[in-house]
C-alpha positions as CSV (number, residue, x, y, z in Angstrom):
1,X,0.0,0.0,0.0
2,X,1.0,3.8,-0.5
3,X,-0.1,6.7,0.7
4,X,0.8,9.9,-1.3
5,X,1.4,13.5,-0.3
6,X,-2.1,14.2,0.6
7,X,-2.7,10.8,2.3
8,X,-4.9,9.5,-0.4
9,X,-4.1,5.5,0.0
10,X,-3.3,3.8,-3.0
11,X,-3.9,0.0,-3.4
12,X,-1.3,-2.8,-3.6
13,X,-2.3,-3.6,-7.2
14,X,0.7,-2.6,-9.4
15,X,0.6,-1.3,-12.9
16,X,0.9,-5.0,-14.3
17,X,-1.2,-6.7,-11.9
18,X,-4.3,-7.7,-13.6
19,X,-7.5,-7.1,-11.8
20,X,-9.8,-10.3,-10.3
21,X,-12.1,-11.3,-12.5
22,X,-15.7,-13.2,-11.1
23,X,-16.9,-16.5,-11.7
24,X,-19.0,-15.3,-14.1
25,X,-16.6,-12.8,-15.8
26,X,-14.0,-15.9,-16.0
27,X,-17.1,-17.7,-17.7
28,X,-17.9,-15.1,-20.5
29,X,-14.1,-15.2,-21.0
30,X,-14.5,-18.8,-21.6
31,X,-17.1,-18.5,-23.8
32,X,-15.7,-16.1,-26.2
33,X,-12.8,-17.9,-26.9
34,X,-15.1,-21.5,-27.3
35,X,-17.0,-19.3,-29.6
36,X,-13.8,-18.2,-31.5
37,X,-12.4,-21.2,-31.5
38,X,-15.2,-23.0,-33.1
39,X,-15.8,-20.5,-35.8
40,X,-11.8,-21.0,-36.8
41,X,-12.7,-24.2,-37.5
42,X,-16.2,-23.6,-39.0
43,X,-14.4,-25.1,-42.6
44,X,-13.7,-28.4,-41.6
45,X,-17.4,-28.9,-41.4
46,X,-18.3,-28.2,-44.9
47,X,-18.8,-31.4,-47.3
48,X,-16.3,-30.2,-49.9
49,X,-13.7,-29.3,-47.2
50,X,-10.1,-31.1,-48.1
51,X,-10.2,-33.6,-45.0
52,X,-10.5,-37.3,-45.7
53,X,-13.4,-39.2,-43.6
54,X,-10.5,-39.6,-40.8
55,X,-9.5,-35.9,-40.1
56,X,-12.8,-34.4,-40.5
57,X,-14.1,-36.9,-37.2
58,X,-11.2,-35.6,-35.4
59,X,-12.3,-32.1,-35.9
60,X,-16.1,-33.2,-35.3
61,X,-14.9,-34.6,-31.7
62,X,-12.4,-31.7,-30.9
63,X,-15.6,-29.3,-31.9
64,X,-17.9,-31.3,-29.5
65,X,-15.3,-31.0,-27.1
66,X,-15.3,-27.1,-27.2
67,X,-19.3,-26.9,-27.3
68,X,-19.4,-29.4,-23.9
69,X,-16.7,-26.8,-22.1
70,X,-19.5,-25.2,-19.8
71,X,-20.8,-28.4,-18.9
72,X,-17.9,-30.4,-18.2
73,X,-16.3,-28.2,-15.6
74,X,-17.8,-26.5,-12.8
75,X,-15.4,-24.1,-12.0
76,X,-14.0,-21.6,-14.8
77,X,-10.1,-22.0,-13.1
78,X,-10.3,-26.1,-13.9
79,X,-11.1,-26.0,-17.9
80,X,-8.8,-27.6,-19.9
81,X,-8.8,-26.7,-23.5
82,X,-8.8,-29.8,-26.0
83,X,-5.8,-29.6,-28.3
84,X,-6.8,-29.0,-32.0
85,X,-6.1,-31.9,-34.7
């Protein structure tokens, strides 16, 4: 903690020290990049996408995996992001 010249106190957070996000606000966080995520990957989905039979599954499951995130894991600190084919 600081206090300045006029004995405002100033918090121990430093410049670089991010602020604590909620639950929630971790969860929204989350989201956005499942979201992004997915829509990277929106092309692997298509029928005339260049994937045999074999690669386009693995997408298919690593997309489920991304869309099953919220339910998975009950606390946003625990997910575990499933690695891309």
């Amino acid at each position: 903690m600081e206090v300045t010249n006029d004995n405002t106190i100033l918090s121990n957070r430093t410049k670089h020290e991010q602020p604590r996000l909620t639950e929630r606000s971790k969860w929204t966080l989350i989201r956005q990049k499942r979201n992004r995520l997915l829509a990277e990957c929106d092309w692997t989905q298509v029928p005339d996408a260049p994937l045999d039979e074999k690669r386009r599954e693995a997408w298919r499951r690593y997309r489920q995996a991304l869309r099953e995130i919220p339910q998975r894991f009950e606390r946003a600190d625990d997910v575990a992001w499933p690695e891309k084919p």
